[in-house]
PASEBA-1860 file (N, C-alpha, C; in nm, 3 decimals):
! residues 257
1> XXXXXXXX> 8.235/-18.502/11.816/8.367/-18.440/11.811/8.472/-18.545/11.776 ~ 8.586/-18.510/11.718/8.710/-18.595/11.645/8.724/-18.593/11.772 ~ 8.762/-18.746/11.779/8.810/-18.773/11.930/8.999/-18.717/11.927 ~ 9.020/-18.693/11.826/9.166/-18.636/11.842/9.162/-18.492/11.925 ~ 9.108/-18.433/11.898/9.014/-18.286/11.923/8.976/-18.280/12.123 ~ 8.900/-18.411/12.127/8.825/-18.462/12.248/8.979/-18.490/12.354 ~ 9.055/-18.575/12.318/9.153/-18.656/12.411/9.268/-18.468/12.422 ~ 9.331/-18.390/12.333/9.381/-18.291/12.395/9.315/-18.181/12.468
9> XXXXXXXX> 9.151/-18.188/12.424/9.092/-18.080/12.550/9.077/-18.085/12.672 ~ 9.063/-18.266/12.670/9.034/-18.306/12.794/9.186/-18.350/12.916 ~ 9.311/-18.369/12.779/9.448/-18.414/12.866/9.492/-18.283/12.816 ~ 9.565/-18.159/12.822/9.633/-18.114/12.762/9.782/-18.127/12.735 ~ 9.816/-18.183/12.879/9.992/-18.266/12.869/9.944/-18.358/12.919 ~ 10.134/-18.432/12.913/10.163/-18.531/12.981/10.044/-18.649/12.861 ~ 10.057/-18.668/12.734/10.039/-18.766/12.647/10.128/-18.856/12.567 ~ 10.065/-18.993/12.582/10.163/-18.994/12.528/10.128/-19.169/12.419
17> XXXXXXXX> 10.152/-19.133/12.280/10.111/-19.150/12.178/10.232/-19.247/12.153 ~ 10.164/-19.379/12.121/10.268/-19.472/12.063/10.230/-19.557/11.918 ~ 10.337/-19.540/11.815/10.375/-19.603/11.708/10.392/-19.765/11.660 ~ 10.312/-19.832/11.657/10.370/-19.951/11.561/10.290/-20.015/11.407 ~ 10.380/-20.107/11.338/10.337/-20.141/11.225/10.263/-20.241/11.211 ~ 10.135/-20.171/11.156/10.084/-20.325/11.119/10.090/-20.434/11.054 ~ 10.076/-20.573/11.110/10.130/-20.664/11.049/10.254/-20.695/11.090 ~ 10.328/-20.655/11.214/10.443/-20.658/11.249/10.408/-20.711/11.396
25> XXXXXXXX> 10.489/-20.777/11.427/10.522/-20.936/11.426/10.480/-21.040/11.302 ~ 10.344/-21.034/11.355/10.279/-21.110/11.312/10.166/-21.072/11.185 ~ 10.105/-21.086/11.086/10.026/-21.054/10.986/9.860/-21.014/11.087 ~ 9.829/-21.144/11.186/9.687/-21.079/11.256/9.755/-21.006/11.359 ~ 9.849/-20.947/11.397/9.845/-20.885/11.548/9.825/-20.756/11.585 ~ 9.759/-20.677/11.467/9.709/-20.547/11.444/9.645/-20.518/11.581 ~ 9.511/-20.546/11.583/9.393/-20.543/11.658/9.406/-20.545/11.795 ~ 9.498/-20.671/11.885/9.555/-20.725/11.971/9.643/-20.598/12.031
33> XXXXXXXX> 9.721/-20.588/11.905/9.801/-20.467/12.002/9.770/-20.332/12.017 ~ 9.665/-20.283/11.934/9.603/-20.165/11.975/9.487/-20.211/12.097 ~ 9.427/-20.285/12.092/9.358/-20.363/12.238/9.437/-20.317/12.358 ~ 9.571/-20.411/12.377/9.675/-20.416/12.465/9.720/-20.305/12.521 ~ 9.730/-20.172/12.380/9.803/-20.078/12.426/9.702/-19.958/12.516 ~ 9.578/-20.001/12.428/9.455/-19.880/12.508/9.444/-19.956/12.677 ~ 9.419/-20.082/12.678/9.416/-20.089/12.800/9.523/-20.042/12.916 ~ 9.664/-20.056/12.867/9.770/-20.037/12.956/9.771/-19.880/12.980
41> XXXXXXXX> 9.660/-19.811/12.881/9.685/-19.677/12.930/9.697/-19.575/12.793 ~ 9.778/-19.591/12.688/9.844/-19.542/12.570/9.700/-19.447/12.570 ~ 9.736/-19.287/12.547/9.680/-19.206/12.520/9.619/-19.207/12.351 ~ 9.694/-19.252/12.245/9.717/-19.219/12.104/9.763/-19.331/12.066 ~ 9.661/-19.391/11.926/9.776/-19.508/11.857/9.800/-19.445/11.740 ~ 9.910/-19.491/11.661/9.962/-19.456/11.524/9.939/-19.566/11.481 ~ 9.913/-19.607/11.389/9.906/-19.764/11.311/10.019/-19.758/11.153 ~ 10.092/-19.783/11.203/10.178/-19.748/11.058/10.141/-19.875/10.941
49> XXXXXXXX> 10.094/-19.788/10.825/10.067/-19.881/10.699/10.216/-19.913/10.687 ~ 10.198/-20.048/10.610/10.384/-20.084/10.591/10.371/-20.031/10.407 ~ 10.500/-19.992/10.414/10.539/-19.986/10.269/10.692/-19.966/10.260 ~ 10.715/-20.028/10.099/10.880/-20.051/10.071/10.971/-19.937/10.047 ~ 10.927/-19.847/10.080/11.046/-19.746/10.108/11.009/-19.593/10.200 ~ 11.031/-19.647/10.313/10.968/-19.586/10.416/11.070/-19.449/10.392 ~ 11.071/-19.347/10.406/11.203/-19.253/10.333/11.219/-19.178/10.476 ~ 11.146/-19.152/10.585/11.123/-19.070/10.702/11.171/-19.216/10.832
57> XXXXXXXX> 11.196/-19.338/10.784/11.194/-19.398/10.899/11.310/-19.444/10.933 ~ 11.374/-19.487/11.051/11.506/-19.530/11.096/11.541/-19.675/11.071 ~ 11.636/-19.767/11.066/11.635/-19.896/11.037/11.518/-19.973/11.119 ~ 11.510/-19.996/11.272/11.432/-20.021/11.337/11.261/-20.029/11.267 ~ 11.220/-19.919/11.235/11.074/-19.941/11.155/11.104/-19.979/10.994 ~ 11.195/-19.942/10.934/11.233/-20.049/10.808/11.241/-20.178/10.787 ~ 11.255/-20.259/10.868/11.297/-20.363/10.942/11.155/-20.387/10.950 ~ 11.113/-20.349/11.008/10.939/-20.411/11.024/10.862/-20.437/10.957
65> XXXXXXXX> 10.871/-20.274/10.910/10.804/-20.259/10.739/10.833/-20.372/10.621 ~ 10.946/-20.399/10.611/10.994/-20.506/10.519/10.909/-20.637/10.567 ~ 10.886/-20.676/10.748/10.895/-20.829/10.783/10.749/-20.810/10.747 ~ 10.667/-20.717/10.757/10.502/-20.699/10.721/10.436/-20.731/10.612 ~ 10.529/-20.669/10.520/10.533/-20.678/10.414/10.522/-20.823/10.330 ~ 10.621/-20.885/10.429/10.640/-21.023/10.388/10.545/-21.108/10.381 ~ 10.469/-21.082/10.528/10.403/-21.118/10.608/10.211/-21.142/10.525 ~ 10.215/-20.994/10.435/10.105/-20.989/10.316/9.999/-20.900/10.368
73> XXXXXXXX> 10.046/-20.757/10.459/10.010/-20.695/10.471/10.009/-20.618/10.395 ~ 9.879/-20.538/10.381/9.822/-20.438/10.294/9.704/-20.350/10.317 ~ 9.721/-20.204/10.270/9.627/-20.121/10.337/9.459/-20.158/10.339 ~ 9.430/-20.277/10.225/9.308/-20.351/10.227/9.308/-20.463/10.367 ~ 9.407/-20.493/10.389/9.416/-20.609/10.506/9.380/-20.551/10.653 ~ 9.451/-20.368/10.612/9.450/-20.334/10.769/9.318/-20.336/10.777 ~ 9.256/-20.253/10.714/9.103/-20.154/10.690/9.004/-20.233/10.765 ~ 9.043/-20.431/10.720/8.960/-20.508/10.747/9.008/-20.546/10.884
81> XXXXXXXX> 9.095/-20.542/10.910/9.135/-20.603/11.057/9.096/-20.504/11.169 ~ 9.066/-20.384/11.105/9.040/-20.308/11.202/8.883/-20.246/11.209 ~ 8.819/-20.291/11.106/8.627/-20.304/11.044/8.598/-20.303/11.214 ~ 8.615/-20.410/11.389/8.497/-20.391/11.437/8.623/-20.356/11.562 ~ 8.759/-20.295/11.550/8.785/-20.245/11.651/8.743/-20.152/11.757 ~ 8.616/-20.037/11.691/8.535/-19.965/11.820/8.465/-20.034/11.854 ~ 8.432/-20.101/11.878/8.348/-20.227/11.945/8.426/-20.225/12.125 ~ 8.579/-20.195/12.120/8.616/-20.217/12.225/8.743/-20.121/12.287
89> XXXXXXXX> 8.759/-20.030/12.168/8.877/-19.942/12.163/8.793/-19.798/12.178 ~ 8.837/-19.663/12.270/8.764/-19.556/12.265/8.906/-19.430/12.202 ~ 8.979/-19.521/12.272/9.065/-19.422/12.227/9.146/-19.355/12.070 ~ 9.167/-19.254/12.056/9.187/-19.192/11.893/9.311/-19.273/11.810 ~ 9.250/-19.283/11.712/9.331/-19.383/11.626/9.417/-19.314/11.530 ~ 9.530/-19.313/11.451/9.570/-19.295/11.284/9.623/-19.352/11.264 ~ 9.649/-19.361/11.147/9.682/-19.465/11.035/9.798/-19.378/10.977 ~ 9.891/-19.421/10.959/10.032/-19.352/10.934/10.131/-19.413/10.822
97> XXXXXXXX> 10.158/-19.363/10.706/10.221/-19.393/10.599/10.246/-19.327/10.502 ~ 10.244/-19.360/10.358/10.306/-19.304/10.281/10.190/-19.280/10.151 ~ 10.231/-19.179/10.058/10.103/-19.153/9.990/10.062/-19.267/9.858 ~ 10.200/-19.327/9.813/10.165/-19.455/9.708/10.022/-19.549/9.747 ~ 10.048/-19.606/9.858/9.931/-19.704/9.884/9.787/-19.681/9.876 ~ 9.816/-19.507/9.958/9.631/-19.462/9.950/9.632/-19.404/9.814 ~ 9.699/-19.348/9.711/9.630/-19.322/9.586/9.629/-19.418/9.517 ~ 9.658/-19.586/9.544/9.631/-19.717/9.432/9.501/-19.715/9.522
105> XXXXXXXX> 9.468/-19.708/9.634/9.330/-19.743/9.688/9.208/-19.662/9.687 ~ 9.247/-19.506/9.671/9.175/-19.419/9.619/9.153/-19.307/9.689 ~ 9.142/-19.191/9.708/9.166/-19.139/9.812/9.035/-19.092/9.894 ~ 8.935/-19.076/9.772/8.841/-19.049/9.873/8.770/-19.159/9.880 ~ 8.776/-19.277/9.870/8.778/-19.418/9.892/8.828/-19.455/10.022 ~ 8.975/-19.409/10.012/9.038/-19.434/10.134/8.944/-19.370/10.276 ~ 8.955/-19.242/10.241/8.919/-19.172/10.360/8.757/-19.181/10.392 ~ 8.672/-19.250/10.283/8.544/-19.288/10.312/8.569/-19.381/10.424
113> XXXXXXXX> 8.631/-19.525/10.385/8.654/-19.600/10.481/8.732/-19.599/10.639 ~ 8.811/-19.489/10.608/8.839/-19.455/10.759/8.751/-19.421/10.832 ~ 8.667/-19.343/10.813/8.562/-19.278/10.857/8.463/-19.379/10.901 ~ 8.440/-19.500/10.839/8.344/-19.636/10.834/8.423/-19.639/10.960 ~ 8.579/-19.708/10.947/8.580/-19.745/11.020/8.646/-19.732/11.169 ~ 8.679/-19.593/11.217/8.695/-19.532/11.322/8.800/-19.485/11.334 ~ 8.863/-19.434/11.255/9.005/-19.373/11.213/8.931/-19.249/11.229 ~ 9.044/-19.182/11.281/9.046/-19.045/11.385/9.131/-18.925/11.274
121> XXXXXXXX> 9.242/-18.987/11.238/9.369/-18.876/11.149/9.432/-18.959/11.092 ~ 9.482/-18.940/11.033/9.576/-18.974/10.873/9.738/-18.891/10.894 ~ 9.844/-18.926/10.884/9.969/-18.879/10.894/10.056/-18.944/10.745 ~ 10.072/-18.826/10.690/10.209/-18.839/10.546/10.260/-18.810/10.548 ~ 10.372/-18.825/10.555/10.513/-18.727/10.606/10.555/-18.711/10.425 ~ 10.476/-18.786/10.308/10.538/-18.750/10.159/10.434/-18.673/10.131 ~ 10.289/-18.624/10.156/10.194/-18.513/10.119/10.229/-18.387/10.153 ~ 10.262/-18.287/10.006/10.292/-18.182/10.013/10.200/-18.100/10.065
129> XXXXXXXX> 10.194/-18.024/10.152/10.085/-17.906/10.191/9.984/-17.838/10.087 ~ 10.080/-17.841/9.939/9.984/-17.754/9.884/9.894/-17.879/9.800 ~ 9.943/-18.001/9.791/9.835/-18.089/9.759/9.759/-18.140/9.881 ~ 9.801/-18.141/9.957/9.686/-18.156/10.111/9.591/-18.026/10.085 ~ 9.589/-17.910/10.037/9.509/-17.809/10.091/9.424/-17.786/9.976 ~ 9.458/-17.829/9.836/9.444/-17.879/9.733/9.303/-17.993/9.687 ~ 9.375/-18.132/9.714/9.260/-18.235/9.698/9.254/-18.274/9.842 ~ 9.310/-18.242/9.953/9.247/-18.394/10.089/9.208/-18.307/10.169
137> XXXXXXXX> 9.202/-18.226/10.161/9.150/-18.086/10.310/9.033/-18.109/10.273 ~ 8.944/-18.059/10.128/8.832/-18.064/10.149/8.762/-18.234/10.185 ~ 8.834/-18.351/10.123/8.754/-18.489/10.169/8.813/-18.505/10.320 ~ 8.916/-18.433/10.359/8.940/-18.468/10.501/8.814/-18.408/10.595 ~ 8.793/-18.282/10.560/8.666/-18.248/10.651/8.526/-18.303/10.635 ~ 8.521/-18.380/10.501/8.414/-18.393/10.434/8.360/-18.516/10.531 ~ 8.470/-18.585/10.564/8.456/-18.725/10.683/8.505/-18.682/10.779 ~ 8.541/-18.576/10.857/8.597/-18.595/11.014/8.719/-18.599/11.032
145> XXXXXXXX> 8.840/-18.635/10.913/8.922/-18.639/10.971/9.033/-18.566/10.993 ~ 9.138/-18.593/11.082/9.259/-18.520/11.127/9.373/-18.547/11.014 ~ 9.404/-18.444/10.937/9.548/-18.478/10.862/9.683/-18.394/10.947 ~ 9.735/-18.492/10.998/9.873/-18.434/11.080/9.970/-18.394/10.969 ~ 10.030/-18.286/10.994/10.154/-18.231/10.904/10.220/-18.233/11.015 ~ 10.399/-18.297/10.992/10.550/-18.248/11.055/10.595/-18.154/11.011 ~ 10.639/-18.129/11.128/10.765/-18.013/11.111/10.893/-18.034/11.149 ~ 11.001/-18.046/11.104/11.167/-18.010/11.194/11.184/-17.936/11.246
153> XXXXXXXX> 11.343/-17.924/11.317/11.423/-17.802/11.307/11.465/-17.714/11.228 ~ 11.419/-17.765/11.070/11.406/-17.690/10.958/11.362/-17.634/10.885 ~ 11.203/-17.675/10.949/11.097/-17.610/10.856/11.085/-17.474/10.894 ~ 11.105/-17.394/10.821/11.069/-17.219/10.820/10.950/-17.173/10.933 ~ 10.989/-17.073/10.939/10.865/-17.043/11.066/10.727/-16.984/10.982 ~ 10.741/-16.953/10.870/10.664/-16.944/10.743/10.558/-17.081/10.726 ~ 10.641/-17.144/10.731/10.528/-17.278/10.663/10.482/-17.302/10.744 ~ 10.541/-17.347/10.911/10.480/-17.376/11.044/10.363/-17.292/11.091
161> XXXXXXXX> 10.362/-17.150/11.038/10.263/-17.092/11.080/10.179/-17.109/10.980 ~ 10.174/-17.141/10.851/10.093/-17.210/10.714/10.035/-17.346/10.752 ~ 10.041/-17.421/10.843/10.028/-17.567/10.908/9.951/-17.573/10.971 ~ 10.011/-17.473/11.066/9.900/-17.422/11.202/9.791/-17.332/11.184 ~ 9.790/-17.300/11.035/9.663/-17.220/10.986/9.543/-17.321/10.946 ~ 9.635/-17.390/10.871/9.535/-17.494/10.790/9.551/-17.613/10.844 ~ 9.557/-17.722/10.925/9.544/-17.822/10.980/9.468/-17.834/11.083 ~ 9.451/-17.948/11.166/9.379/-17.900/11.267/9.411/-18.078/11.344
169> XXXXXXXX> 9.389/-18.074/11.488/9.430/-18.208/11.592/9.531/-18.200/11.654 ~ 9.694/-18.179/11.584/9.799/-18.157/11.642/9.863/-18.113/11.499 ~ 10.044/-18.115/11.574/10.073/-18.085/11.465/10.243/-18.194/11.553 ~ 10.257/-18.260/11.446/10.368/-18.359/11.453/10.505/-18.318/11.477 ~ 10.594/-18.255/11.608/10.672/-18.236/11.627/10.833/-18.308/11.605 ~ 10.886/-18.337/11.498/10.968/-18.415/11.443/11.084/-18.297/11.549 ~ 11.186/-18.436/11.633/11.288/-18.360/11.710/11.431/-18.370/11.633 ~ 11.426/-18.425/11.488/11.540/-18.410/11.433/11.554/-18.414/11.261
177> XXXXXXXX> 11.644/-18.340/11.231/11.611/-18.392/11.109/11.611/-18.526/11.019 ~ 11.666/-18.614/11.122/11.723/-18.770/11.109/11.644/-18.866/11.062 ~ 11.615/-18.998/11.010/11.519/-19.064/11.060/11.492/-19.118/11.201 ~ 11.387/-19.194/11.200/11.319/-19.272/11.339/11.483/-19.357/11.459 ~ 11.460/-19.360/11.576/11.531/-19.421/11.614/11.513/-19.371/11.768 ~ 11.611/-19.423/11.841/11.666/-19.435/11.988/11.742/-19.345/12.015 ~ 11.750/-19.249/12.129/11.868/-19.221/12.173/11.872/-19.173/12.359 ~ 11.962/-19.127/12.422/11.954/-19.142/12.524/11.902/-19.013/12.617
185> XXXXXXXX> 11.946/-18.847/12.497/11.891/-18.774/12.544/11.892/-18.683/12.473 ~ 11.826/-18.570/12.470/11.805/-18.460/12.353/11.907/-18.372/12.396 ~ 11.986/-18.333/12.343/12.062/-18.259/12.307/12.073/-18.094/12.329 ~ 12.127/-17.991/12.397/12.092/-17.899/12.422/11.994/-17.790/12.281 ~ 12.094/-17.838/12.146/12.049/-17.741/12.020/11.890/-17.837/12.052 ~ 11.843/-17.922/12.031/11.712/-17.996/12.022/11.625/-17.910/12.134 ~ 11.700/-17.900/12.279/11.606/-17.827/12.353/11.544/-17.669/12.290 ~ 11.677/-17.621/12.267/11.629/-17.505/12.202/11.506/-17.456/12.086
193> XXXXXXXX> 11.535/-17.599/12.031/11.416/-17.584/11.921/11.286/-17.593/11.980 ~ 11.307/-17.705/12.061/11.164/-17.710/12.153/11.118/-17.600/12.204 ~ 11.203/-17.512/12.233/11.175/-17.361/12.339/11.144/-17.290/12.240 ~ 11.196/-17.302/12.110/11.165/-17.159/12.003/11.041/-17.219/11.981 ~ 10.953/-17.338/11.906/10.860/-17.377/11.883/10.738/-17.312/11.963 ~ 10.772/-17.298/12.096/10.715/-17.285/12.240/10.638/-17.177/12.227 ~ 10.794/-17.104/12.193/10.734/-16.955/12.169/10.675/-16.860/12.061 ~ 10.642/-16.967/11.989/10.553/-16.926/11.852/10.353/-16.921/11.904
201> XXXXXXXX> 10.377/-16.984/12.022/10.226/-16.958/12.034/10.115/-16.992/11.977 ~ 10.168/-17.140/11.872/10.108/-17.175/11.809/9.952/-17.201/11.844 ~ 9.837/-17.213/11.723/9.696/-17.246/11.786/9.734/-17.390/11.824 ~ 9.733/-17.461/11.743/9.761/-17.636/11.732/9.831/-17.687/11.864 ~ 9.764/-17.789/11.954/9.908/-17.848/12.075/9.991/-17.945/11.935 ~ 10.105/-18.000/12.005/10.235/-18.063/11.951/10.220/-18.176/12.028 ~ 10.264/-18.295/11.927/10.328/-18.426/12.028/10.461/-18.416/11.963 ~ 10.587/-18.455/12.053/10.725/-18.444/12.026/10.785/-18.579/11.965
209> XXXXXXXX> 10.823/-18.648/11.841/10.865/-18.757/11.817/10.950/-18.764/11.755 ~ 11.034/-18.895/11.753/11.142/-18.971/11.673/11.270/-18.894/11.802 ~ 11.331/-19.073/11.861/11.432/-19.056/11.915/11.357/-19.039/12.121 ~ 11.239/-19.093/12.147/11.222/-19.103/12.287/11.195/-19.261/12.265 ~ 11.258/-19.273/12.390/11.289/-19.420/12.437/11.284/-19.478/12.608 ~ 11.358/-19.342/12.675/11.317/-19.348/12.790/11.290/-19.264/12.869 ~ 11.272/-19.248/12.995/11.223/-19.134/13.078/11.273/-19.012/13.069 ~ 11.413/-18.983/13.074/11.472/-18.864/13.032/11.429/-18.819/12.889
217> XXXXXXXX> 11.380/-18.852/12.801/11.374/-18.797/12.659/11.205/-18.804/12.646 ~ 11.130/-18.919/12.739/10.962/-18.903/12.734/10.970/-18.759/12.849 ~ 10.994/-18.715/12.908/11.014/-18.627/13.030/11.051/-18.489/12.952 ~ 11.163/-18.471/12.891/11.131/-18.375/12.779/11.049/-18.277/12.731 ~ 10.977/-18.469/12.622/10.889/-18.406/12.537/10.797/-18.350/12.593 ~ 10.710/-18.420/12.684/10.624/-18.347/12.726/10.665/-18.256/12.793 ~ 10.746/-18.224/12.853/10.728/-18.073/12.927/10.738/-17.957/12.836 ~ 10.780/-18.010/12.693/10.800/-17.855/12.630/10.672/-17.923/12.472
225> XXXXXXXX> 10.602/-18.007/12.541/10.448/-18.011/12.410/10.328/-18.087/12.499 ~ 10.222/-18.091/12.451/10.107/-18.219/12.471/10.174/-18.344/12.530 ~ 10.255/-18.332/12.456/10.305/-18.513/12.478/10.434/-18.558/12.366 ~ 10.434/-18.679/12.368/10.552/-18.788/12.340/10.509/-18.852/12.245 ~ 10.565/-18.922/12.136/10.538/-19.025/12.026/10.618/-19.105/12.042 ~ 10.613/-19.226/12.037/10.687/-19.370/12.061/10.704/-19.467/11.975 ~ 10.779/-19.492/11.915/10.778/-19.574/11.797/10.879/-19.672/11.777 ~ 11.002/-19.663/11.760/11.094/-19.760/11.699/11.144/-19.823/11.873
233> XXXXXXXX> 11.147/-19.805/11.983/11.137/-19.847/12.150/11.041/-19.971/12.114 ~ 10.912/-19.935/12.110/10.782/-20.059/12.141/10.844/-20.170/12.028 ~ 10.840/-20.105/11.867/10.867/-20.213/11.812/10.987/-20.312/11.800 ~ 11.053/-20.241/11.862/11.213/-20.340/11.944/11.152/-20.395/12.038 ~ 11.089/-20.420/12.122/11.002/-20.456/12.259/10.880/-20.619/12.135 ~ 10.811/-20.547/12.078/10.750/-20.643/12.019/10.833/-20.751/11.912 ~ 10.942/-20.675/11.833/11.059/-20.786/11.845/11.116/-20.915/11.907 ~ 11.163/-20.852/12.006/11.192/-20.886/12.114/11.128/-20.997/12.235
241> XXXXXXXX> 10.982/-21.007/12.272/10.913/-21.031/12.364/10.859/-21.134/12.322 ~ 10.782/-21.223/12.387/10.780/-21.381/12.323/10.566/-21.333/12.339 ~ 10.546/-21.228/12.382/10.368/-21.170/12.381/10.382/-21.042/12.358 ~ 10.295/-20.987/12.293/10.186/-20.844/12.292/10.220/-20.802/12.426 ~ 10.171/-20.862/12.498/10.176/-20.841/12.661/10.290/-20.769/12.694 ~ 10.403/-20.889/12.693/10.541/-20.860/12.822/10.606/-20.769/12.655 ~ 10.591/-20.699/12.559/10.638/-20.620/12.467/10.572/-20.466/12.518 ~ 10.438/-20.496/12.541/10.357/-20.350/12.619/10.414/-20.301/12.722
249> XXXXXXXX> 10.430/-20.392/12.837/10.493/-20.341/12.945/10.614/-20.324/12.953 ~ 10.714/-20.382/12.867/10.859/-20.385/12.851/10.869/-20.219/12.773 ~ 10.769/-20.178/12.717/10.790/-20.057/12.642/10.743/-19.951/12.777 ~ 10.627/-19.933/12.845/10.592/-19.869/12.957/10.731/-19.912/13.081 ~ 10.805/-20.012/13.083/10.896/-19.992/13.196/11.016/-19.891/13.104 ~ 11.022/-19.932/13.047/11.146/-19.848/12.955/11.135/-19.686/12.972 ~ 11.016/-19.677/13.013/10.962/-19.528/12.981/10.939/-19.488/13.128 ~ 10.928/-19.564/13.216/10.963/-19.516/13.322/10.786/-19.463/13.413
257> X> 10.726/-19.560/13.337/10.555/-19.553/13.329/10.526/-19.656/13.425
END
């Protein structure tokens, strides 16, 4: 079983899924910090591929993306840095980015090698649905894996129920139409969306992301999905923190974990 599949049958709330880039800090600190983060607990990693024009992300992961970049990260660099991570990692992995990098690398190339190498789901926030359902649905099942589609506060209740037909693992609860970032609390119109979402009855559970940072906004998400996504918080924390370490726990105190 897709362990994406495995970790919501077995948690159904209260998850909670955290974001960073690889190659950020540091060019090796990929491995280390998905290590770090499964041990401290982290339900879900995202591994964000870096690339130069992140169009969905807030300054905070731009900022990263750029220092990664620098750094001589590349979706060949991750693939390899992450070749014998089940060796020690159980928990569900994806790989999160943009569609330029995996069609110079190939796609069913790409997704052969995820599959090698223990990649769980794939997330594009630039793959249109009808080319996901098109060319990667059939190599996505063909290897196992999870392709996450977002949704806003904008997406039609039409397409959302088109998502939740054809996808399958979760389905990426975007809480704004904004990019990535911080804030202190969701907003009454934001709750509402959460409640209309609610009540669609969707098949798919939801993780809630962009804009949780601390307990009031991780507290939230999960009460109105599966869980929480964490992203531009940790990588201010790994910024920030002079280890992997005191950046992990500086992101779990923040959160009120």
């Amino acid at each position: 079983m897709n362990r994406i599949d495995h970790l919501f049958q077995t948690k159904p709330t209260g998850i909670l899924s955290v974001y960073f880039t690889a190659g950020y800090p540091n060019l090796g600190d990929t491995a280390e910090i998905i290590r770090t983060l499964a041990a401290r607990g982290t339900d879900l990693i995202e591994v964000g591929i870096p690339f130069s024009d992140p169009m969905a992300d807030g300054e905070t992961i731009q900022r990263s993306s750029h220092t990664a970049l620098q750094n001589g990260m590349s979706l060949r660099i991750l693939l390899n840095q992450l070749k014998d991570i089940r060796r020690d990692v159980s928990i569900p992995l994806i790989l999160m980015g943009y569609l330029n990098p995996i069609m110079q690398y190939g796609i069913e190339a790409f997704c052969k090698r995820c599959a090698e190498t223990g990649i769980d789901g794939v997330i594009l926030p630039d793959l249109p649905l009808a080319d996901y359902l098109r060319d990667y649905k059939p190599l996505a099942d063909r290897y196992g894996l999870r392709f996450i589609m977002l949704i806003t506060p904008e997406t039609s209740e039409e397409r959302i129920r088109l998502i939740d037909e054809h996808t399958d693992g979760f389905i990426y609860m975007v809480s704004t139409a904004a990019t990535t970032g911080t804030q202190e609390c969701f907003p009454d119109e934001t709750l509402r969306y959460f409640e209309r979402i609610n009540a669609m009855e969707l098949r798919n559970p939801r993780l809630i992301g962009f804009g949780i940072s601390n307990p009031q906004t991780l507290r939230a998400a999960q009460r109105h999905a599966a869980g929480a996504i964490v992203g531009s918080g940790f990588i201010q924390a790994l910024g920030h923190r002079p280890t992997i370490q005191e950046a992990v726990e500086t992101l779990f105190l923040n959160l009120g974990l």
